[in-house]
N, C-alpha and C positions, 0 to 999 in steps of 0.2 A: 395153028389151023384147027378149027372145031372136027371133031369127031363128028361125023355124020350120024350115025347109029347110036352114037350116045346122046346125040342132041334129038332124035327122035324117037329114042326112050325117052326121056324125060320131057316132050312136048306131048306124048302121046300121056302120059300120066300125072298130067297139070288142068285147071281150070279155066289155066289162064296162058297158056304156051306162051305169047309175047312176052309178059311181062316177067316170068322165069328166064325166058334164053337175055332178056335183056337184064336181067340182075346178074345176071354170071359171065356175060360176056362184060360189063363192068366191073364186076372182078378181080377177071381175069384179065383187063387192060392194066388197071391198077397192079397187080401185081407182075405183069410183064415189064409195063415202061417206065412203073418208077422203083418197085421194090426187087425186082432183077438186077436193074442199074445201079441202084444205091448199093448192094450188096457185091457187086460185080469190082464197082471203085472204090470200096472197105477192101476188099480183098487184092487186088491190084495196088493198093498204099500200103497194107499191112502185112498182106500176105494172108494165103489161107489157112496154115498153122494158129497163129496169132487168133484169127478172127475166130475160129470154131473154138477152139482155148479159151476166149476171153466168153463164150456163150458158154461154153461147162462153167467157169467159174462165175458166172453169174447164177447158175442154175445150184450150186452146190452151196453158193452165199444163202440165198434164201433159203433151201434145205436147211441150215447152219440156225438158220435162225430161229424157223419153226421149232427144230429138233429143242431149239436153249430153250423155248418160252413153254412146249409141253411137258419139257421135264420140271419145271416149278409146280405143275398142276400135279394135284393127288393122284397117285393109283386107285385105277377103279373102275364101274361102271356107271352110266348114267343115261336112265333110258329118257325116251320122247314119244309119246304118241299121236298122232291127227286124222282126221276122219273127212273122207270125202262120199259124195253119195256115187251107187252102182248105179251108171243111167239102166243097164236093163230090168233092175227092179227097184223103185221108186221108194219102197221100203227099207232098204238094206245098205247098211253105211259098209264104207271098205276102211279097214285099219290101216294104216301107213307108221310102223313104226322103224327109231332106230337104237339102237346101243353107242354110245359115247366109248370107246375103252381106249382108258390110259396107262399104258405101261411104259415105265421110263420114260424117255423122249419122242416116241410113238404113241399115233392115235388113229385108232382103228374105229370107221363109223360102219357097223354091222344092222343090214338091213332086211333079214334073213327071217327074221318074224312078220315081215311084213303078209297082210292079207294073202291069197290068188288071185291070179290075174281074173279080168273079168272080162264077160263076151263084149262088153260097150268098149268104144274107143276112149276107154279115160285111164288106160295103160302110160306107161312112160319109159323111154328107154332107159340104161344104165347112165352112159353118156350126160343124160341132162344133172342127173344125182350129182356125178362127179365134180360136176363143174359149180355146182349149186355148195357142195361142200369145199372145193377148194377155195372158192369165194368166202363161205363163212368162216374158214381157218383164218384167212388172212386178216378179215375184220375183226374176229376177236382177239388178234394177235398183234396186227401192226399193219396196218392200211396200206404203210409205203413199202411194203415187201414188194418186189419183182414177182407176179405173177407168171411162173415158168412149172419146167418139169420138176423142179425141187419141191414144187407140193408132193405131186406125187411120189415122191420118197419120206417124206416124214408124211403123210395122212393115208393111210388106203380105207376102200370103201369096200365091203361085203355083200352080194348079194344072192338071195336064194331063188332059183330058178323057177320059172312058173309063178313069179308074183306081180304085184301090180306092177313093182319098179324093176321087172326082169324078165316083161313077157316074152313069152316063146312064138314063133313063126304057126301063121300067120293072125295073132290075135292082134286086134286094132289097136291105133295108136293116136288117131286124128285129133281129141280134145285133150291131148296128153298135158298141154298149157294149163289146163283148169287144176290139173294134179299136182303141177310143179309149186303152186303156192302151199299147197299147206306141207309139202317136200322141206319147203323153201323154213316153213315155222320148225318144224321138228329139228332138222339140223338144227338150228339158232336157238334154239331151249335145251338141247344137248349138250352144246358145248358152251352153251353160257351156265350149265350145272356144270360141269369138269370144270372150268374156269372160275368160277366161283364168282363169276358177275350176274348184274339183276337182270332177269328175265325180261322179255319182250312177249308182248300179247300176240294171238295172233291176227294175218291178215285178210285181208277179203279178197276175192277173188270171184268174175265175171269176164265175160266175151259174148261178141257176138260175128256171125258173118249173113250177108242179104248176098245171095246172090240172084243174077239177071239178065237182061240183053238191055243195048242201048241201039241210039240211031246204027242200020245199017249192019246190025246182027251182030255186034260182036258184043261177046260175054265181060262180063265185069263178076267180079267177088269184092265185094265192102265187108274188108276182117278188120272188126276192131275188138284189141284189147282191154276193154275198159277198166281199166287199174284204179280201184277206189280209193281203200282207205288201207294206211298200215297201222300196224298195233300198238296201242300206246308202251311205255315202259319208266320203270320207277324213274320218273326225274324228269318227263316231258311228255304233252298229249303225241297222239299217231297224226298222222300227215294226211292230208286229203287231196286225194287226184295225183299223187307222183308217179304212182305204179313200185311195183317191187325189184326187188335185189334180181332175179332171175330175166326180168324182161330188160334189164338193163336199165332201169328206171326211166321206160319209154312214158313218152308224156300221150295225153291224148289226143287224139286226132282233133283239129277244129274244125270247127262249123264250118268256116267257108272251104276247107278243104273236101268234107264232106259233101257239100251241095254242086259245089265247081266237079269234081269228079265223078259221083252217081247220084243216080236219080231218087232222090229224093229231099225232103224238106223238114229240117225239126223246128219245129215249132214249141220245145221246152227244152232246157240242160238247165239244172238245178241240182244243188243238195237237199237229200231225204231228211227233215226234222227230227230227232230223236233216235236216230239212227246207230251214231258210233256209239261202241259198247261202253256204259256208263263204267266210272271209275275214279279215284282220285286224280291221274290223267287219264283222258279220255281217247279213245280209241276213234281213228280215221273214217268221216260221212261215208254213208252208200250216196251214188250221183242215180241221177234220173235224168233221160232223156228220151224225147217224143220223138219220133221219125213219123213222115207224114208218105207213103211210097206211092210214085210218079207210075209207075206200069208194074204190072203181073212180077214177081217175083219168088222166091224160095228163101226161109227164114230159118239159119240154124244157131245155137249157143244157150246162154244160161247162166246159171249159177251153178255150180258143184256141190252148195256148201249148206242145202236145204234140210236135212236133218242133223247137222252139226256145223253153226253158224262158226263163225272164229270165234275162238278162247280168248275168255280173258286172264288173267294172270293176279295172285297177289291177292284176292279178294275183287278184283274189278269183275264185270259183266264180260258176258259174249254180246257180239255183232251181232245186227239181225244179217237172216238170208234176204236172197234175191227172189225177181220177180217177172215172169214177162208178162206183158199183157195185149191182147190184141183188141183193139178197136175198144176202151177204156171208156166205161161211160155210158156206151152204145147197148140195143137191145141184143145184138150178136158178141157182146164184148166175148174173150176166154182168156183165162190167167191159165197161166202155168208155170209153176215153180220146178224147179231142178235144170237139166238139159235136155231139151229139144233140139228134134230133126226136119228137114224137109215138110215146114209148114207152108201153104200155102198160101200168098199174099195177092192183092189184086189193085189196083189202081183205087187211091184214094186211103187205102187204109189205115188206118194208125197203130206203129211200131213201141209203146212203152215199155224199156227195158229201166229197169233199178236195182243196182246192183247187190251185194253184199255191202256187209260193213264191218271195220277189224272191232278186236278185243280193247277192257278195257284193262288199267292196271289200279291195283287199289281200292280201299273201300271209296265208295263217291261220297257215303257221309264226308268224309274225311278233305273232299277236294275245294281250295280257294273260293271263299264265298265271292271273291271278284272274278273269278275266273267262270261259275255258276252264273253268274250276272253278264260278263262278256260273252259267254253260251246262246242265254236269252235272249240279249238282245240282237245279237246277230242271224238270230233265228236258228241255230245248230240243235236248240233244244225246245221242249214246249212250258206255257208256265206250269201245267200238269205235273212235266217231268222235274224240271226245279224247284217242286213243293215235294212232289211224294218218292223223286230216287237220290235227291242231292241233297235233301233236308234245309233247302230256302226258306225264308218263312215268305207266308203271302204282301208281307209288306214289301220284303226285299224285292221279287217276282215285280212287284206294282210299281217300285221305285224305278227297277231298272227297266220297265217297258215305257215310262213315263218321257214325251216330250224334254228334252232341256232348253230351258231357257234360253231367249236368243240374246246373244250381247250385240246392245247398240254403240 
C-alpha cells in the first residue's frame, strides 16, 4: 500500500509527478508479484538457511576471485586525472582525480585529491563512483564475475569530503551525469596502469533536457543522454552512439520516439566530420542533431567537457568539445559551449545540439592506410584531415573519393 506522505514528497519534488509515481509503482509491482514469489518458493524448497548461505557463498566466490587476480598486480600506486568544466565559471576546469593502490590482494581507489565541490550542479554523489568502480574491477578482471557485495570487500573507494565526488548538503547535484563520464575514464586508466593492460582514451560526454507544456497543460521533460563516442584503445577504433559503461550502455533515443512523444521535429541526426580524436585507432564521432521546437519551451544541458575535450592516449589526439546552437544560420543564431540553463525557446525555433567526441589512441601517422581511406570515404573524416593529420597522400584521398566502376 503506498505511503501517502512519501508519495507526496516525491510528487511534490518532481517535473513530472506521473511519470515518477508510475516508474516506482512498476517497480514495486515487479518486485512484489514476481521477485517476492520467486524468493518465497526458493525458500519454501530449500529452506531459508540454505538460500541466504548459498547468497554469502556467492558473494565470497567473487570476493575470492577479485582478491586472486589483484594479488598478481604490482604493489603500488597509480594515479588518473580528468577535467570537467565549473558551469559557474566558464574558465575554470575541475580536477577529478584518483589513486590506483595495490597492496597484496586489495585495491584501494582513493579519491581524496579530487578538486571542491563546486556551486553548479555538476557535483556527484559517492554512490555513483562506487558502482562506476566496481564495474571497472570486474571488467578488468573477469566480466563473468557475480556482480554482488564481494566487490566490496576486495575494492574500497576513498573519498574527501567537500569534493566534487563528496559534496556536502546542500550543494547541487542535478548534471551530476555529465561528471560521471570522465569519473567513468579515470577509473579505467587507473586500473588498466595497476594491471598492466593498454589504456583506453577518453570518452565524450553530452546531454540535453527541453522541457514544456503540451495539449491541455500537462508538462513534459525531453532528457536525453546523448552518448557519443567512446575512446579508442591500442587494438581498435572507439564506438559511436553506444553510450558508456556508466549509463548502462543506453542507446539513443529515436527519432520517432522523439516526435510521437514531444513536441518537436529534427530535421538532422548526423555524425560531425572530423570529429573523433585522430589516432592510429581512432576515437568515437560527436553526433549532431537539429530539433525544430513546436511551442515555447525551456532548454537545458551541454557539454561538460569544453575546456578539456577527451584524451587521447598513446600519442593519439583529444576529441573535440561540444556545441549548442540556437537558431544556426539565422541573424539571431547564439552558440554556446559548455552547460547551460533555463534558455528560452519559442515556437519554430531551431535546437542544434553536437556533442563531444572521445580520444584518440596512437600516432594517426602510424594508422592503416585502408582504414584512412574507409574514413574518407565514409565521410568520418575530411580530405583535409586525411592529407594533413593521417599523412594520405592526395592521390590516395582522390582514389578513395573516386566513383567505382559499375559491374555489368
Amino acid at each position: 500500500v503506498p505511503h501517502k506522505e512519501t508519495h507526496q514528497l516525491l510528487r511534490s519534488n518532481s517535473r513530472t509527478p506521473e511519470l515518477v509515481i508510475g516508474d516506482l509503482g512498476a517497480q514495486a509491482g515487479a518486485l512484489w508479484s514476481i521477485g517476492a514469489y520467486r524468493l518465497k518458493n526458493l525458500m519454501d524448497e530449500y529452506g531459508q538457511d540454505s538460500v541466504t548461505d548459498a547468497f554469502e557463498q556467492i558473494g565470497l566466490r567473487t570476493e575470492a576471485r577479485v582478491r586472486q587476480v589483484i594479488a598478481q598486480w604490482k604493489d603500488g600506486v597509480y594515479e588518473a586525472s580528468g577535467f570537467t568544466d565549473d558551469i559557474v565559471d566558464p574558465n575554470k576546469k575541475l580536477r577529478l582525480h584518483v589513486s590506483a593502490i595495490v597492496n597484496g590482494d586489495r585495491l584501494t581507489l582513493d579519491f581524496s585529491q579530487t578538486d571542491p565541490q563546486s556551486l553548479g550542479p555538476i557535483n556527484a554523489r559517492p554512490p555513483f563512483t562506487r558502482g562506476m568502480a566496481y564495474y571497472a574491477a570486474i571488467a578488468m578482471i573477469d566480466p563473468g564475475i557475480p556482480n554482488n557485495f564481494g566487490l566490496a570487500r576486495a575494492v574500497d573507494c576513498v573519498f574527501g569530503e567537500g569534493t566534487v565526488l563528496n559534496p556536502t548538503f546542500p550543494t547541487p547535484v542535478g548534471f551530476y551525469s555529465m561528471t560521471l563520464s570522465t569519473v567513468e575514464d579515470i577509473i579505467f586508466e587507473a586500473i588498466s596502469k595497476a594491471a598492466g593492460k593498454p589504456l583506453v582514451a577518453h570518452n565524450a560526454s553530452s546531454g540535453m533536457v527541453v522541457m514544456g507544456t503540451v495539449g491541455g497543460g500537462r508538462r513534459y521533460v525531453q532528457y536525453e543522454l546523448m552518448m557519443s563516442g567512446n575512446g579508442a584503445y591500442d587494438g581498435g577504433d572507439g564506438w559511436t552512439g553506444t553510450g558508456h559503461s556508466w549509463g548502462g550502455g543506453s542507446k539513443l533515443t529515436s527519432v520517432e520516439i522523439l516526435e510521437s512523444e514531444f513536441d518537436v521535429e529534427l530535421r538532422n541526426f548526423s555524425l560531425v566530420s572530423d570529429s573523433g580524436g585522430p589516432g592510429e585507432y581512432r576515437g568515437g564521432l560527436a553526433l549532431r542533431r537539429e530539433y525544430v521546437i513546436q511551442q515555447p519551451s525551456r532548454y537545458a544541458g551541454g557539454s561538460p567537457r569544453n575546456l578539456s575535450p577527451a584524451q587521447g592516449v598513446g600519442g593519439g589526439l583529444d576529441g573535440i568539445a561540444g556545441a549548442v546552437t540556437i537558431n544556426p544560420g539565422s541573424p539571431d543564431e547564439q552558440k554556446y559551449v559548455g552547460i547551460i540553463s533555463n534558455v528560452m525557446l519559442q515556437e519554430g525555433d531551431v535546437v542544434r545540439v553536437e556533442t563531444g567526441s572521445a580520444g584518440g589512441a596512437g600516432d594517426p601517422l602510424k594508422r592503416d592506410r585502408l582504414r584512412v581511406m574507409n574514413d574518407l570515404r565514409n565521410g568520418y573524416i575530411s580530405p583535409q584531415s586525411a592529407v594533413a593529420t593521417y599523412g594520405l597522400s592526395e592521390e590516395q584521398a582522390t582514389q578513395a573519393l573516386s566513383p567505382k566502376p559499375e559491374v555489368i
